[in-house]
N, CA, C and O atoms as a printed pandas DataFrame, in Angstrom:
     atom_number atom_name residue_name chain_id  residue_number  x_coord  y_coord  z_coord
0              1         N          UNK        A               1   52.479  104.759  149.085
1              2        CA          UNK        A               1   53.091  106.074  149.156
2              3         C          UNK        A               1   54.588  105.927  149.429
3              4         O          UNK        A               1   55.075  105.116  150.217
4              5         N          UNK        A               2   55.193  106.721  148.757
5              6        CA          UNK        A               2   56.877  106.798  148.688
6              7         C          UNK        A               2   57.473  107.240  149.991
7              8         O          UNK        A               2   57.231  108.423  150.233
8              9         N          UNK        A               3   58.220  106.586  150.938
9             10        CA          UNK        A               3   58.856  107.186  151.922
10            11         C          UNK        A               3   59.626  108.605  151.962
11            12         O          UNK        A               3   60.611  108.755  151.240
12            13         N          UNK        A               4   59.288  109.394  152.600
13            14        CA          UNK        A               4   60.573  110.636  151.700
14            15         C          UNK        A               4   61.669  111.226  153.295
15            16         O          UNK        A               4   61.342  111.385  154.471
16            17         N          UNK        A               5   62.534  111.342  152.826
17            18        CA          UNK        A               5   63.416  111.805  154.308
18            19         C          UNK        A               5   63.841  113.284  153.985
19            20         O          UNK        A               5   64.250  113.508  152.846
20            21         N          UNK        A               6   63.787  114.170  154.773
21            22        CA          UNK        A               6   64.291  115.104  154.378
22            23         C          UNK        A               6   64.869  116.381  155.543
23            24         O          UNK        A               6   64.265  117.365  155.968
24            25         N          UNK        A               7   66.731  115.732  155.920
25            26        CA          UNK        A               7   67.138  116.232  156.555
26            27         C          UNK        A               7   66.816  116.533  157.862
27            28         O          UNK        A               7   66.738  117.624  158.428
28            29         N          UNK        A               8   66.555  114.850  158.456
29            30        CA          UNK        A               8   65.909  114.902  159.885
30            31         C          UNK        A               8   64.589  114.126  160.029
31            32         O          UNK        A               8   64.181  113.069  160.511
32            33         N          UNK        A               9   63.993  115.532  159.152
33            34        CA          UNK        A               9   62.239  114.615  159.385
34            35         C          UNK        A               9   61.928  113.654  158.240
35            36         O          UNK        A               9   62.144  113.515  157.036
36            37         N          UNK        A              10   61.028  112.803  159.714
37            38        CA          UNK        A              10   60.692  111.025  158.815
38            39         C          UNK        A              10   59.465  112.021  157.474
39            40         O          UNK        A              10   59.274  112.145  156.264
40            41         N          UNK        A              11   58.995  112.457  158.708
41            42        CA          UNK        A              11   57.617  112.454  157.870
42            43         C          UNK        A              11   57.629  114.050  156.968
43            44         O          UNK        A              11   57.418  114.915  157.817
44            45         N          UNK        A              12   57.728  114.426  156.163
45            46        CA          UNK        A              12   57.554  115.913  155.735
46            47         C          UNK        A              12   56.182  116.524  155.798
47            48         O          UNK        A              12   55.113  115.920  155.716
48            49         N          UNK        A              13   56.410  118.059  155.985
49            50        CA          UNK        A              13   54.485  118.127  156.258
50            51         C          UNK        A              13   55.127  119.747  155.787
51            52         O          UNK        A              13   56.325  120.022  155.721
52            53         N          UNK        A              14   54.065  120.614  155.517
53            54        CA          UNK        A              14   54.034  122.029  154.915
54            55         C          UNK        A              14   54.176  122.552  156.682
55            56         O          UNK        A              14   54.149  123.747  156.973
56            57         N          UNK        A              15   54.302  121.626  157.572
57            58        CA          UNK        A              15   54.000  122.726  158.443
58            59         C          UNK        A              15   55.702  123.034  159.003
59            60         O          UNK        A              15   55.969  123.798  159.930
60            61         N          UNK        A              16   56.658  122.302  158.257
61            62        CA          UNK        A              16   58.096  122.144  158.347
62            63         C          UNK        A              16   58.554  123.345  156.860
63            64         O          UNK        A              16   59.721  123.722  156.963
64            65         N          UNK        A              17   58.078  123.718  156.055
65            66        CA          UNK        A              17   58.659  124.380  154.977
66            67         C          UNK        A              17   58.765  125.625  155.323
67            68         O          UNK        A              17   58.115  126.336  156.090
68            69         N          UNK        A              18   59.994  125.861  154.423
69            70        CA          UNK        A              18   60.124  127.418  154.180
70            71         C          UNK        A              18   59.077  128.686  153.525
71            72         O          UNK        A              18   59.070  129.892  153.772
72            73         N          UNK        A              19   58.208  127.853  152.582
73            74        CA          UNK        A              19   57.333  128.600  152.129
74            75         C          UNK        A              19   55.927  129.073  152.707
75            76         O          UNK        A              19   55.109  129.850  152.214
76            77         N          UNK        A              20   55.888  128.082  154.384
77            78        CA          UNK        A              20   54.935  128.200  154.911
78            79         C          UNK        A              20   55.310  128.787  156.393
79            80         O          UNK        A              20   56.282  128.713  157.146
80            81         N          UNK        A              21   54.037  129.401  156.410
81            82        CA          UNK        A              21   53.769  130.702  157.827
82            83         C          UNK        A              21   52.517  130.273  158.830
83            84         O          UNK        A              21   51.403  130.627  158.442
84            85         N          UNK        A              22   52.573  129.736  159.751
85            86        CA          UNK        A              22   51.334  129.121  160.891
86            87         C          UNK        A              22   50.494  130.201  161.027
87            88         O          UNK        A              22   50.904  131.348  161.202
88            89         N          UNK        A              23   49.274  129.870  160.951
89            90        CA          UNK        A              23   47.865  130.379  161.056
90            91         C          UNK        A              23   47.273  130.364  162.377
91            92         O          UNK        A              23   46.838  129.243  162.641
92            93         N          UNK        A              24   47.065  131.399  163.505
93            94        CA          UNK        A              24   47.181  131.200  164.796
94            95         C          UNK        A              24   45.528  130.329  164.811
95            96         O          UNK        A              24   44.543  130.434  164.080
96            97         N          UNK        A              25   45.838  129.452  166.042
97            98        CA          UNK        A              25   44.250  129.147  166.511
98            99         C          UNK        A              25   43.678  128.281  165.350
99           100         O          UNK        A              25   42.455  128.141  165.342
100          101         N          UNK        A              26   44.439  127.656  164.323
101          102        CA          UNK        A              26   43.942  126.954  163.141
102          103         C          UNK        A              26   44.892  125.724  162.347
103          104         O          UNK        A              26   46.068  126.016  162.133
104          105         N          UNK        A              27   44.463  124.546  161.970
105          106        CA          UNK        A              27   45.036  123.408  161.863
106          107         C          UNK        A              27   45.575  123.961  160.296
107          108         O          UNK        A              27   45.512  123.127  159.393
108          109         N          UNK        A              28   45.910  124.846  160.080
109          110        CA          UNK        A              28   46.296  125.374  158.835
110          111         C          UNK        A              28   47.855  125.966  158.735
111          112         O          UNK        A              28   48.443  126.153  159.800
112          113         N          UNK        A              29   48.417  126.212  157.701
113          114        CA          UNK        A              29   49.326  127.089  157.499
114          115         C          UNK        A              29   49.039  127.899  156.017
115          116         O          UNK        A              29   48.310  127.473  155.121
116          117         N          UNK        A              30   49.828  129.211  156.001
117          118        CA          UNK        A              30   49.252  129.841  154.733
118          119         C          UNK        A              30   50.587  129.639  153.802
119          120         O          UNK        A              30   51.736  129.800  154.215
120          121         N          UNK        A              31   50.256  129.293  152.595
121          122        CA          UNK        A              31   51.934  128.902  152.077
122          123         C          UNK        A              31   51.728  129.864  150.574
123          124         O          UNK        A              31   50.737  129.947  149.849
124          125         N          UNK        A              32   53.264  130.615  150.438
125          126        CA          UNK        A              32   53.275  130.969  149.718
126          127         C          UNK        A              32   52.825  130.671  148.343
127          128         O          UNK        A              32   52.429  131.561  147.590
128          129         N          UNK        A              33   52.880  129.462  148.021
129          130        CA          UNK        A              33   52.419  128.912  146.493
130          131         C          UNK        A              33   51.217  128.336  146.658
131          132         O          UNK        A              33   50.460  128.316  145.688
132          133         N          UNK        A              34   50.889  127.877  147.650
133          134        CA          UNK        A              34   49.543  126.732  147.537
134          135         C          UNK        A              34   48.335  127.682  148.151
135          136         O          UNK        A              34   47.201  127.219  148.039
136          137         N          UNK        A              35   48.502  129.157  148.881
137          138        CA          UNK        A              35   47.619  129.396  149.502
138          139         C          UNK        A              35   47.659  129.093  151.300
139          140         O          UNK        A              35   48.617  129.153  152.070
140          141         N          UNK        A              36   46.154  128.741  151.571
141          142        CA          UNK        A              36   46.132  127.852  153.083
142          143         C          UNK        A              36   45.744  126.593  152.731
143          144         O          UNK        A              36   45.028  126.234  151.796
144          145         N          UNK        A              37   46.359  125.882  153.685
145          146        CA          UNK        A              37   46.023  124.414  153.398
146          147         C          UNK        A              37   46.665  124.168  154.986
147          148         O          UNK        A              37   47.220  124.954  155.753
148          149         N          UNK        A              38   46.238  122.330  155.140
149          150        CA          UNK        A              38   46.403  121.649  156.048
150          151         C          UNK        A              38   47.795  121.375  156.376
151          152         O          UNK        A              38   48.528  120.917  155.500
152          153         N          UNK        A              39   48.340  121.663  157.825
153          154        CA          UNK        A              39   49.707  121.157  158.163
154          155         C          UNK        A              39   50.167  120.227  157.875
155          156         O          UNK        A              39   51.396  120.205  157.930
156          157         N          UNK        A              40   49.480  119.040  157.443
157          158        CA          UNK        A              40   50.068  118.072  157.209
158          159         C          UNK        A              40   49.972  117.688  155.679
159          160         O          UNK        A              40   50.020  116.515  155.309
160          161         N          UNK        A              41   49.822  118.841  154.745
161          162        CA          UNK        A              41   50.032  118.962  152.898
162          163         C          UNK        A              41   51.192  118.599  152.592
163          164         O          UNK        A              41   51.840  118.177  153.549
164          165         N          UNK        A              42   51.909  118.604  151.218
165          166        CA          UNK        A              42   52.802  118.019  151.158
166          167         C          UNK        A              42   52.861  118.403  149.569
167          168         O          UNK        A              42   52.162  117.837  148.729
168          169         N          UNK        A              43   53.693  119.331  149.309
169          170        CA          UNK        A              43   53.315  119.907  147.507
170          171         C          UNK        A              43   54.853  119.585  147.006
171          172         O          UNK        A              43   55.540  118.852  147.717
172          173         N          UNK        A              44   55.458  120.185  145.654
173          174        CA          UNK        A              44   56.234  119.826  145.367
174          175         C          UNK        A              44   57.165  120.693  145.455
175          176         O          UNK        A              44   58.336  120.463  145.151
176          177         N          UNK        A              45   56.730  121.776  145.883
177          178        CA          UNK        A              45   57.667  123.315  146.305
178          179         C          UNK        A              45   58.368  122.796  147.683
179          180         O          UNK        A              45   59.128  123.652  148.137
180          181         N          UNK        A              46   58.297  121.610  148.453
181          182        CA          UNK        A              46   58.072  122.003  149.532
182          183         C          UNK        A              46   59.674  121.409  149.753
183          184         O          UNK        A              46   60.125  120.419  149.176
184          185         N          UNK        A              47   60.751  122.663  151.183
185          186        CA          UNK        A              47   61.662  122.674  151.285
186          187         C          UNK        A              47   61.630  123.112  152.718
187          188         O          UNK        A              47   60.957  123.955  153.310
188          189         N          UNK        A              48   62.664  122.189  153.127
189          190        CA          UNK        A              48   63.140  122.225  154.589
190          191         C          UNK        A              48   63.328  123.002  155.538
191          192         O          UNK        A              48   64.425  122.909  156.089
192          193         N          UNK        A              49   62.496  123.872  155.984
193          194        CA          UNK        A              49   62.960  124.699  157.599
194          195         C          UNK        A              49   63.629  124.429  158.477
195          196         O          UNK        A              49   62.921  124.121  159.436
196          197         N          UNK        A              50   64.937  124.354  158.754
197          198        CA          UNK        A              50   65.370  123.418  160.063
198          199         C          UNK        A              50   65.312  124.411  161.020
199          200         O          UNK        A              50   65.959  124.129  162.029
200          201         N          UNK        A              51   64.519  125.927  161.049
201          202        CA          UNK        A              51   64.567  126.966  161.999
202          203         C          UNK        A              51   63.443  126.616  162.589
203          204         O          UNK        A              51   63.354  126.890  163.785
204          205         N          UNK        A              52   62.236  125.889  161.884
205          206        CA          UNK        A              52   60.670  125.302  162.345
206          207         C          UNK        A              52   60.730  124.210  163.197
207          208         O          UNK        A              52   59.853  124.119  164.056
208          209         N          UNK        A              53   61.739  123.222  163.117
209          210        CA          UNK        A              53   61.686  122.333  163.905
210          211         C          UNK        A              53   62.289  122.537  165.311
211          212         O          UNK        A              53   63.088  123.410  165.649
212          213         N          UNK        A              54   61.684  121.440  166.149
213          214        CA          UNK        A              54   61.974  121.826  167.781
214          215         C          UNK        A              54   63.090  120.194  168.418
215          216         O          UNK        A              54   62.772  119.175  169.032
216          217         N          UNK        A              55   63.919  120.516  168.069
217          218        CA          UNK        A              55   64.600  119.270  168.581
218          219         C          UNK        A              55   64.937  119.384  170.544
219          220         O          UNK        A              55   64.998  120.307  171.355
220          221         N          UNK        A              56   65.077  117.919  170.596
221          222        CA          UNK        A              56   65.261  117.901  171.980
222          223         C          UNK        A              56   66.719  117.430  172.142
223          224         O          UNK        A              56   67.473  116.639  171.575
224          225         N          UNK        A              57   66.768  118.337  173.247
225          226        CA          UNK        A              57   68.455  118.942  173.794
226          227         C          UNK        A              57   68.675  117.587  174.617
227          228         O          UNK        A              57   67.833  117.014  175.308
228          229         N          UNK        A              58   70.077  117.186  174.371
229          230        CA          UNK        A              58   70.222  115.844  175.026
230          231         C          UNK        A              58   70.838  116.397  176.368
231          232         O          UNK        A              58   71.641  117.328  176.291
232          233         N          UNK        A              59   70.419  115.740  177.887
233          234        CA          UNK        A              59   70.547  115.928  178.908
234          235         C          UNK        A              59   72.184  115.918  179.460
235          236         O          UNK        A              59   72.698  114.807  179.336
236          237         N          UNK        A              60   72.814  116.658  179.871
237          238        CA          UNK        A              60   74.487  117.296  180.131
238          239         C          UNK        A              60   74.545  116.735  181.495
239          240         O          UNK        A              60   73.684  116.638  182.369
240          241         N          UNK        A              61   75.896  116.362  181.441
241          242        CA          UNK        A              61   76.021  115.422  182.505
242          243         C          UNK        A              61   76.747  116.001  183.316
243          244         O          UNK        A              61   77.693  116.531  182.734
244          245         N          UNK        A              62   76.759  116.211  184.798
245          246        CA          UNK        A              62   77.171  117.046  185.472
246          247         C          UNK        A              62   78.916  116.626  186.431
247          248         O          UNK        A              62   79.001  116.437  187.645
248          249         N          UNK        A              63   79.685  116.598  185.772
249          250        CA          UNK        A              63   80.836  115.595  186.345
250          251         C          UNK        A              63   81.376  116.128  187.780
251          252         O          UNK        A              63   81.957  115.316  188.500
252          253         N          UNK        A              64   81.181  117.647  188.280
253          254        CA          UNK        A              64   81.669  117.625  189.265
254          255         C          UNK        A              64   81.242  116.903  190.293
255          256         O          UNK        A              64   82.027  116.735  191.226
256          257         N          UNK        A              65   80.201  116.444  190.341
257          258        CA          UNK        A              65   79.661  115.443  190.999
258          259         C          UNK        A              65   80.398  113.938  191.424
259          260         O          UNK        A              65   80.238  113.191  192.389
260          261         N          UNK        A              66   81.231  113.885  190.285
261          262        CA          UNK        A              66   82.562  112.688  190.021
262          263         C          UNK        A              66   83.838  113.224  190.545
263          264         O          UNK        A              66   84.367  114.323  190.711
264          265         N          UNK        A              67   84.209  111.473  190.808
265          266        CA          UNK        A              67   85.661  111.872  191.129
266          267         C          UNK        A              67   86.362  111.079  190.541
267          268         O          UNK        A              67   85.867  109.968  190.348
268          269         N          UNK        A              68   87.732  111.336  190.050
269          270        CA          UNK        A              68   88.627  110.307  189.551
270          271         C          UNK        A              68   88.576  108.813  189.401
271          272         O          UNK        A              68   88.760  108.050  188.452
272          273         N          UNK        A              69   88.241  108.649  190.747
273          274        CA          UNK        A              69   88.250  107.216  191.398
274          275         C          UNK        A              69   87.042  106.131  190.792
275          276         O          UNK        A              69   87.108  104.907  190.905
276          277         N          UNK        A              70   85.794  106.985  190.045
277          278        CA          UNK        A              70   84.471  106.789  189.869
278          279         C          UNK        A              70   84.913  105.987  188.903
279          280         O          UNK        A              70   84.568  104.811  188.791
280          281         N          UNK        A              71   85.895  106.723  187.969
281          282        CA          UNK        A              71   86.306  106.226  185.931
282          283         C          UNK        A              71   87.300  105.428  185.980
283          284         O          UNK        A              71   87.604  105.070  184.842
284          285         N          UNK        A              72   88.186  104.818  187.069
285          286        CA          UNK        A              72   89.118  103.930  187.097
286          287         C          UNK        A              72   88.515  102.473  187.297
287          288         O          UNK        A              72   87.592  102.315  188.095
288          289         N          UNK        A              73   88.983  101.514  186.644
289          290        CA          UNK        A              73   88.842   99.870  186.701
290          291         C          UNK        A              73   89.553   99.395  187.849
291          292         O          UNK        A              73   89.588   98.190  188.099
């Protein structure tokens, strides 16, 4: 099977597309062209949500905590 990247995600799955809508309580999504099928389908319609994905917020570092003296050699 062909590796495919697409703008982030390693793996692509219908449950990342635009054409697809989550099915509560069910390993499904309902997609506009294919019907329902399994989150992890993979058709040729299928195009990138980056509003579906949940990225993790990198942790902010709190400097007042620092003093000058901390960043000098």
């Amino acid at each position: 099977m062909m590796k495919m990247i697409f703008r982030g995600v390693d793996n692509p799955k219908c449950f990342y597309c635009q054409h697809a809508t989550h099915i509560e309580n069910s390993d499904s999504v309902m997609c506009d062209r294919k019907g329902e099928v399994k989150k992890d389908y993979l058709c040729r319609k299928y195009k990138f949500d980056i509003f579906k994905c949940n990225f993790k917020r990198k942790k902010t570092v709190i400097l007042e905590k620092f003093d000058r003296k901390d960043f000098e050699l």
